[in-house]
C-alpha positions as a printed NumPy array, in Angstrom:
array([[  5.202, -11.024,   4.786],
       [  4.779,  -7.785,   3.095],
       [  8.279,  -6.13 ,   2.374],
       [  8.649,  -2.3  ,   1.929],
       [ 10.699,   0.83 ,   1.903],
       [  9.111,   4.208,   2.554],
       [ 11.373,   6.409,   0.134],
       [ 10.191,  10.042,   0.715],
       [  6.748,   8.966,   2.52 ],
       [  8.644,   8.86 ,   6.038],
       [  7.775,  11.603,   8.458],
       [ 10.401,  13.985,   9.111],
       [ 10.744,  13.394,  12.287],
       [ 11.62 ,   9.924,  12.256],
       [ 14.079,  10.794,   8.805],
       [ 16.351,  13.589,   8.678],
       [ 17.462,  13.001,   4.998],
       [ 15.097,  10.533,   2.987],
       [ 15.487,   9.137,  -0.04 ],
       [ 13.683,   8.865,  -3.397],
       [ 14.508,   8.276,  -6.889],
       [ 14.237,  11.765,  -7.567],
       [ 14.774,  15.381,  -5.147],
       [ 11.283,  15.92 ,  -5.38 ],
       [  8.652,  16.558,  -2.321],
       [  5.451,  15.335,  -1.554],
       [  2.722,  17.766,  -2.503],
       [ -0.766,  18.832,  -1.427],
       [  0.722,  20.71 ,   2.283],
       [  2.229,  17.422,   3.087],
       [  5.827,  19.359,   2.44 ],
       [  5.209,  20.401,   6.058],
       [  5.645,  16.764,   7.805],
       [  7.671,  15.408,   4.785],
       [ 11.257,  16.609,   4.297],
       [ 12.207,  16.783,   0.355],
       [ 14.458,  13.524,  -0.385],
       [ 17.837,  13.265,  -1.877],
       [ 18.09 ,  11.315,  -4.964],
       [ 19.602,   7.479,  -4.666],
       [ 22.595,   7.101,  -6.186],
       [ 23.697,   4.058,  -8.535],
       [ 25.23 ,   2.195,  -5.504],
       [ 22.311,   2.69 ,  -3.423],
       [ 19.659,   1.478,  -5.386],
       [ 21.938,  -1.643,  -5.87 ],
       [ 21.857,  -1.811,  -1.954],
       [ 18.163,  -1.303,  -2.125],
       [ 17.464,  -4.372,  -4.57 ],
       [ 20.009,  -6.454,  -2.461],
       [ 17.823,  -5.52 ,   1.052],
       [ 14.498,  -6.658,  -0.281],
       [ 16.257, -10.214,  -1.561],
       [ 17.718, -10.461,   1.991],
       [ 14.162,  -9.514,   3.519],
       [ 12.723, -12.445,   1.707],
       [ 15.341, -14.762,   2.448],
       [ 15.487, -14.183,   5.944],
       [ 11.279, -14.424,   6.126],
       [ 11.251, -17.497,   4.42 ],
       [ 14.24 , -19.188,   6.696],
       [ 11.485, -17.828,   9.629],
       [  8.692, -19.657,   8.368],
       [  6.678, -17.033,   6.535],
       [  4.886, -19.02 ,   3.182],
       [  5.64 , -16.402,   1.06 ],
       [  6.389, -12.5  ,   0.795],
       [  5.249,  -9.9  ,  -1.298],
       [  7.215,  -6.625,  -2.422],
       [  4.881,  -3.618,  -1.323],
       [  4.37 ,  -1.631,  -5.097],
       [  1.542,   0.897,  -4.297],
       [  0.828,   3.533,  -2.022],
       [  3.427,   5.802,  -2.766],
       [  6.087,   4.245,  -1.105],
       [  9.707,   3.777,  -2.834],
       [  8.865,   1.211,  -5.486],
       [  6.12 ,   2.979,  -6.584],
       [  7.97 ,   6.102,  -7.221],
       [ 10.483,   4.768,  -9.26 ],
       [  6.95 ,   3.667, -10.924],
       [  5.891,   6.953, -11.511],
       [  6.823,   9.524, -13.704],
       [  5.698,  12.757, -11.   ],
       [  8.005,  11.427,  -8.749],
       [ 10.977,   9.672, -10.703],
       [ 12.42 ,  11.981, -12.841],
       [ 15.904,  10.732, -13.232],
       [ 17.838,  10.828, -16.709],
       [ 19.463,   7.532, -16.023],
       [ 18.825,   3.918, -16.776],
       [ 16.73 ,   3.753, -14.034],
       [ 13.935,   6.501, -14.999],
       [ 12.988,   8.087, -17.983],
       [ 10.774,   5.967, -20.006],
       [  8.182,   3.615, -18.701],
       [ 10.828,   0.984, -18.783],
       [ 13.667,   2.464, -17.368],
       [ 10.542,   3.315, -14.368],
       [ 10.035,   0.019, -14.275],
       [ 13.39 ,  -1.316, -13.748],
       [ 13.811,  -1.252,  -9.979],
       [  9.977,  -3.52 ,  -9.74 ],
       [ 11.967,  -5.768, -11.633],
       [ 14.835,  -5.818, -10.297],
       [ 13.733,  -6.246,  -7.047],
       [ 11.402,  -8.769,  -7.885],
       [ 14.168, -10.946, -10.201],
       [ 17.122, -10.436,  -6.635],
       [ 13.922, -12.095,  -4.535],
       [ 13.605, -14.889,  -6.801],
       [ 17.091, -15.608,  -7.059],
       [ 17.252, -15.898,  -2.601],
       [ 13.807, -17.636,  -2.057],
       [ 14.053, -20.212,  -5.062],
       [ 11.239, -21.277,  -7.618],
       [  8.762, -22.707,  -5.38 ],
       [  7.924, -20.004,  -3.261],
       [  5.343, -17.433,  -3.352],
       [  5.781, -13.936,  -4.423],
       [  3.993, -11.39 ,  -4.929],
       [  3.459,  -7.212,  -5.535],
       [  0.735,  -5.165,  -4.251],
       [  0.151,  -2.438,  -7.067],
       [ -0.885,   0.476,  -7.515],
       [ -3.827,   0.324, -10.397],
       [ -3.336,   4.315, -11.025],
       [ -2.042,   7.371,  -8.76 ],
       [ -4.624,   9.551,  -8.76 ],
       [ -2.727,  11.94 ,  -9.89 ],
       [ -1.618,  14.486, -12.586],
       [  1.822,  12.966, -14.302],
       [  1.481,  10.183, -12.23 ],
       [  1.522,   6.592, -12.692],
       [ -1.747,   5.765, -14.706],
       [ -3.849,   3.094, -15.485],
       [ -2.179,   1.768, -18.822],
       [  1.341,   1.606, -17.473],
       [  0.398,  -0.427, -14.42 ],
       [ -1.518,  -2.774, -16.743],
       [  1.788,  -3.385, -18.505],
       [  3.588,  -3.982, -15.188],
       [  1.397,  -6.232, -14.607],
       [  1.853,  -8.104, -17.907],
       [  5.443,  -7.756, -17.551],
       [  5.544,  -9.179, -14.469],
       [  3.746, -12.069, -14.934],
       [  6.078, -12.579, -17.847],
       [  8.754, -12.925, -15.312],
       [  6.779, -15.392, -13.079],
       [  5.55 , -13.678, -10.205],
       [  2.925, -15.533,  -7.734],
       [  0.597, -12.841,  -7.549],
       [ -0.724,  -9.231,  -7.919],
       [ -2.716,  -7.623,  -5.142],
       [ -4.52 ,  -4.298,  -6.425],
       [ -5.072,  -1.171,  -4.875],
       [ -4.418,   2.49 ,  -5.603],
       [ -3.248,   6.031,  -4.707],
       [ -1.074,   7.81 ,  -2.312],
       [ -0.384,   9.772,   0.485],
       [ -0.996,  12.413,  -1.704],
       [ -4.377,  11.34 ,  -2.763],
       [ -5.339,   8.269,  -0.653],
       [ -7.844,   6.49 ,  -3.449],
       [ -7.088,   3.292,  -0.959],
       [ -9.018,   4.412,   1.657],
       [-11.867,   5.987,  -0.873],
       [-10.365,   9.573,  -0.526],
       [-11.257,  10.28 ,  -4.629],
       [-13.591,   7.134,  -4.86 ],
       [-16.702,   7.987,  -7.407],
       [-20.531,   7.111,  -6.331],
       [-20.941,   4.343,  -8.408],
       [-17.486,   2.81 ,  -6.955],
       [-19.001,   3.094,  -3.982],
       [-22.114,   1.532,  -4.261],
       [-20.341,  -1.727,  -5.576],
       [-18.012,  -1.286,  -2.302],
       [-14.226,  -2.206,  -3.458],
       [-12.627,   0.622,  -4.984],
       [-10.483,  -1.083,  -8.208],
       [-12.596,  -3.661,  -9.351],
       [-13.286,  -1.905, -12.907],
       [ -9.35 ,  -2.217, -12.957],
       [ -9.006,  -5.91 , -11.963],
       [-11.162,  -6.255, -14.534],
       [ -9.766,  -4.859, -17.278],
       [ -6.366,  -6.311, -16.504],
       [ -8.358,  -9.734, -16.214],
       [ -8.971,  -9.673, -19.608],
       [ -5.303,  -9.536, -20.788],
       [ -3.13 , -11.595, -17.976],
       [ -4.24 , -14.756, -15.806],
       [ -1.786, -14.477, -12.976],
       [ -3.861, -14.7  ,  -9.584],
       [ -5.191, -10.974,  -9.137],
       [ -6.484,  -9.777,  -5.456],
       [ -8.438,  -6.721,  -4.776],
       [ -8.155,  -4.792,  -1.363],
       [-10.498,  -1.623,  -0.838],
       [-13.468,  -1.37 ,   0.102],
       [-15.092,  -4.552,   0.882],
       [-17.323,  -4.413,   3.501],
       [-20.277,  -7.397,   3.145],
       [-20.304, -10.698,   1.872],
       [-22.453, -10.261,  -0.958],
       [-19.935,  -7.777,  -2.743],
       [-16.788,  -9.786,  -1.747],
       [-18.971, -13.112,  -3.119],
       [-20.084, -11.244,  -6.375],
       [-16.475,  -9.961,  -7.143],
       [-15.345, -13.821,  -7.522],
       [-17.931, -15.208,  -8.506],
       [-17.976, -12.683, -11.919],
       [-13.822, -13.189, -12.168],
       [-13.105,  -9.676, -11.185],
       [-10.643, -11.357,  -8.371],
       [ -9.491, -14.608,  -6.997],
       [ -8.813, -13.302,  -3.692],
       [-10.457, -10.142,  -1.303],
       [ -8.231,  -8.165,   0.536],
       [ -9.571,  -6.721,   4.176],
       [ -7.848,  -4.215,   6.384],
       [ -9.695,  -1.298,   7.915],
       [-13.026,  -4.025,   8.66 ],
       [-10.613,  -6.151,  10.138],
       [ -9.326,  -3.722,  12.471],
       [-12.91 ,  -3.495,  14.278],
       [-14.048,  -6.605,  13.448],
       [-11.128,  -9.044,  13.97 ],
       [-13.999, -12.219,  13.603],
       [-15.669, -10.723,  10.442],
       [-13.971, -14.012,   8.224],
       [-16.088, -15.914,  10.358],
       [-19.013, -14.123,  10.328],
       [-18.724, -14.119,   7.201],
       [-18.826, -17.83 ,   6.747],
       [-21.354, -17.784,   9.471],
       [-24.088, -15.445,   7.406],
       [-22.786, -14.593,   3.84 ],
       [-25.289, -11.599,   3.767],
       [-23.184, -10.373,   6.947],
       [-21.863,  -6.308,   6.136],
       [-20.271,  -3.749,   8.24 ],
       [-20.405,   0.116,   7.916],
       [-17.353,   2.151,   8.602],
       [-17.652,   5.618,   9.437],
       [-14.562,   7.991,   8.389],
       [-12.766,   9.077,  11.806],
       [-12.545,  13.038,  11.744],
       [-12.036,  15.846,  14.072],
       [-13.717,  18.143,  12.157],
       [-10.473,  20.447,  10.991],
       [ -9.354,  18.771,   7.933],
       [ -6.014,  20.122,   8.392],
       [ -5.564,  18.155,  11.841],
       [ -7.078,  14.849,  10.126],
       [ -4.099,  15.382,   7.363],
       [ -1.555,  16.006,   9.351],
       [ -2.135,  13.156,  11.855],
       [ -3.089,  10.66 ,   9.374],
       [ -5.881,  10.036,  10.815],
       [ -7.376,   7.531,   8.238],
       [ -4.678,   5.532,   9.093],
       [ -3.618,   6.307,  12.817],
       [ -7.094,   5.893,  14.02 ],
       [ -7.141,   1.991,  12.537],
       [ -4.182,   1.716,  14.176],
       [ -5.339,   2.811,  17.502],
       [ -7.568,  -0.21 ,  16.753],
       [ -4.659,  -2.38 ,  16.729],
       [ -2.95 ,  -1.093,  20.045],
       [ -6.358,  -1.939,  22.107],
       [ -6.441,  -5.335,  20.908],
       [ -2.345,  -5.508,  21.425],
       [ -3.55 ,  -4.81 ,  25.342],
       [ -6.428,  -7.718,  25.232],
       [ -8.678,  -4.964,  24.769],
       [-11.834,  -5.365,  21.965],
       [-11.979,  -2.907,  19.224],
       [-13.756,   0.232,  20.082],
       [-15.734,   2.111,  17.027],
       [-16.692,   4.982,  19.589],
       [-13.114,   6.12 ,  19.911],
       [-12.649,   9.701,  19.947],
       [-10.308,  10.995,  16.937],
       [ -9.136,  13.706,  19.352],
       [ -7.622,  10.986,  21.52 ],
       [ -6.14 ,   8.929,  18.665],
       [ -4.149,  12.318,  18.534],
       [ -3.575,  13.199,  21.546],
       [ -1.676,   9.534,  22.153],
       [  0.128,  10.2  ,  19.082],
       [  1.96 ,  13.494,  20.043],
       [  2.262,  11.815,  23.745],
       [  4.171,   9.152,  21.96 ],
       [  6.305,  11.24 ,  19.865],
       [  7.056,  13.136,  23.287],
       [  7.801,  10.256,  24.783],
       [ 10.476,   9.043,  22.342],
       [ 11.875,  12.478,  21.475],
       [ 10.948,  12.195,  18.113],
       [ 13.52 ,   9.144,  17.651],
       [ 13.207,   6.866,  14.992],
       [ 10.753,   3.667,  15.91 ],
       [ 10.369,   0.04 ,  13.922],
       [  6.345,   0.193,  13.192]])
């Protein structure tokens, strides 16, 4: 079970006062659906670190076989992570390790609930994208220093909501043509740690996900977006290893809309409401009425907060 907190990326609709490691707001026009967060105080990141423990606790007394503390995307760990968005003067920001504090605090208040024997893991950001932001080196040394302190696993990825690299929003050509979107990464942190790396991004046919183990780039392929069309492609997969799918980018044609709504992500998730009704997957589905639902939802709930 993946384990998160949204710090600042939580529309404001559903968040009235969010919070972040720093008072900063989210960029690139999405101040308009973002509100700007209030710093965390001392006794609230202690709160914080003591929430993710019980999260993992209470999924391993549920049966899940292991958890993993959500790292990327933007979300809160990842700001304390980065140096745009954590700009506090106190033991918890500053320097790369003061930034890195809260991963490992988090991580060490897990491990202390869930015991020695059970998997965890971090999904990580291999860079931000963005200018200050988290970069390549310093998530290379989170990874080494994390694997120093004995976690399971490290699932790569990349970017944020304010430049979504993991859904190939600033992939290059040549990224593209070898389909995941980190694998030069993986690599490179290959070389230096041998904790159990996974890649998620991109994959979409057998012969790339086959070709990134076989040459060591990963141990393990991550699949989301394929998955949410093609809920059998594992076994198609096994069925034809040359089996590939092609994803085209949902759009409405005013870029504005497709930022505000999301739509790279609440398109996928219309996905998952049709099969939630016994319904198959349908790749024809207008991106006007992925919208349409949306605000019809919000209506419907007076813009109250929701579990997702």
């Amino acid at each position: 079970m993946q384990i998160n907190h949204p710090g600042k990326q939580i529309p404001s609709f559903l968040s009235k006062e969010p919070v972040a490691p720093s008072a900063i707001p989210l960029g690139y026009g999405l101040e308009k659906a973002f509100k700007t967060p209030r710093a965390l105080t001392e006794t609230e990141i202690q709160d914080l670190i003591r929430r993710f423990a019980v999260s993992a606790a209470l999924a391993k007394e549920a049966g899940f076989t292991g958890v993993q503390i959500h790292g990327a995307h933007g979300y809160l760990v990842s700001q304390f992570l980065s140096p745009r968005h954590n700009q506090r003067t106190d033991d918890w920001g500053g320097s790369p390790e003061n930034r890195l504090r809260f991963a490992i605090e988090v991580y060490r208040a897990i491990r202390a609930r869930v015991g020695e024997n059970y998997p965890v893991g971090i999904k990580l950001n291999s860079a931000d994208f963005q200018k200050d932001g988290f970069s390549e080196e310093e998530s290379m040394n989170v990874v080494a220093v994390l694997e120093k302190e004995g976690i399971d696993m490290v699932e790569v990825s990349g970017g944020t909501y304010e430049r979504p690299a993991m859904v190939g929003g600033v992939a290059k050509a040549s990224t593209l043509a070898r389909e995941a979107y980190f694998l030069d990464y993986a690599n490179k942190v290959r070389q230096t740690v041998s904790v159990p790396l996974g890649v998620t991004g991109g994959f979409r046919s057998g012969p790339a996900m086959n070709r990134a183990i076989a040459e060591g780039d990963t141990d393990m392929v991550g699949l989301a977006r394929p998955l949410a069309l093609f809920p059998d492609l594992p076994q198609k997969l096994f069925d034809d290893p040359n089996f590939g799918v092609s994803l085209k980018r949902p759009t409405t044609g005013v870029k504005f809309l497709n930022q505000m709504a999301m739509l790279d992500i609440t398109w996928y998730e219309a996905q998952l409401a049709l099969m939630g009704k016994g319904k198959s997957p349908d790749p024809d589905y207008s991106p006007w009425l992925t919208i349409l639902h949306m605000f019809r939802q919000l209506g419907q709930n007076a813009f109250k907060k929701r579990r997702a």
